[in-house]
N, C-alpha and C positions, 0 to 999 in steps of 0.2 A: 302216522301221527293220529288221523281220526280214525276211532273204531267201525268201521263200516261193515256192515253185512247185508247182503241183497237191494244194497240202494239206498241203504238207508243207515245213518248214523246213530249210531249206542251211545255217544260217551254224553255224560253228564255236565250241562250248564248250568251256573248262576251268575246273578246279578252280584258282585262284591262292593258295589257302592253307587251311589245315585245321588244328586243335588239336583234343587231347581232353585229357581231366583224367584225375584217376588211376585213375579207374573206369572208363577209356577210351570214356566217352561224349565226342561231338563236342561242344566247348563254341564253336569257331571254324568259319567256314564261309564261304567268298566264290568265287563261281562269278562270271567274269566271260565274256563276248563278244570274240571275235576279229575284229577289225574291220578289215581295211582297216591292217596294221601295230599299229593301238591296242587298248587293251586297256578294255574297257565293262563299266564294273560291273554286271551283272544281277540277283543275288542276293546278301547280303550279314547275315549271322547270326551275333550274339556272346552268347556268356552276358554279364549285366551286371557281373558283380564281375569280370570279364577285361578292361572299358574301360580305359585312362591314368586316371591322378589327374587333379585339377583342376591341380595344382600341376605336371605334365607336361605338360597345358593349355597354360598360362600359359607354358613355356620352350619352346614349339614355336610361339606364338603370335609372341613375344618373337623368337624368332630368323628368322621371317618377316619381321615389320615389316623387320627391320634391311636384308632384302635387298630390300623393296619388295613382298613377294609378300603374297598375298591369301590367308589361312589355308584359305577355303573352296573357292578354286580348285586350290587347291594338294593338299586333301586333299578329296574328294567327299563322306565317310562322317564327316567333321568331326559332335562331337568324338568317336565311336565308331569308335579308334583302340583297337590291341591293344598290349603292351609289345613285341612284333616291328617291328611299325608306327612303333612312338614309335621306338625303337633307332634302324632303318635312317635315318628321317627325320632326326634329330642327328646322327647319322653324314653323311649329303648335305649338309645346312643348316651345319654348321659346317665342314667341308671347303672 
């Protein structure tokens, strides 16, 4: 999984998204792996009152079915999902 050589790890990280709150502590945090073109979620940290509603749930779930896709596959960190997350995803999904 990790490209390791003499001890030491080669593959490439970045930061794919960050939030703070108004005390500018980090409230969002997702560091993923550069993989080969893909992008691999490695680490992945939300305050809990920053999740989607259930009722944001349910309209991203809704608009999956319709195109046949699999909510889980489709989102890995299913349903800890941020309102950036949820936005972009109804913007794609209904497009």
């Amino acid at each position: 999984m990790c490209n390791i050589k003499d001890g030491k790890c080669f593959d490439r990280f970045e930061v794919s998204e960050i939030g703070y709150n108004s005390d500018r502590e980090i409230t969002r945090l997702q560091i993923v792996r550069v993989d080969r073109g893909k992008r691999v979620p490695v680490y992945d940290m939300c305050v809990a009152t920053e999740y989607i509603s259930e009722k944001e749930q349910t309209v991203l779930r809704t608009l999956c079915e319709k195109r046949g896709y699999d909510v889980l596959k489709v989102f890995p960190t299913w349903p800890n999902l941020t309102g950036a997350q949820y936005a972009e995803a109804v913007r794609r999904l209904q497009g």
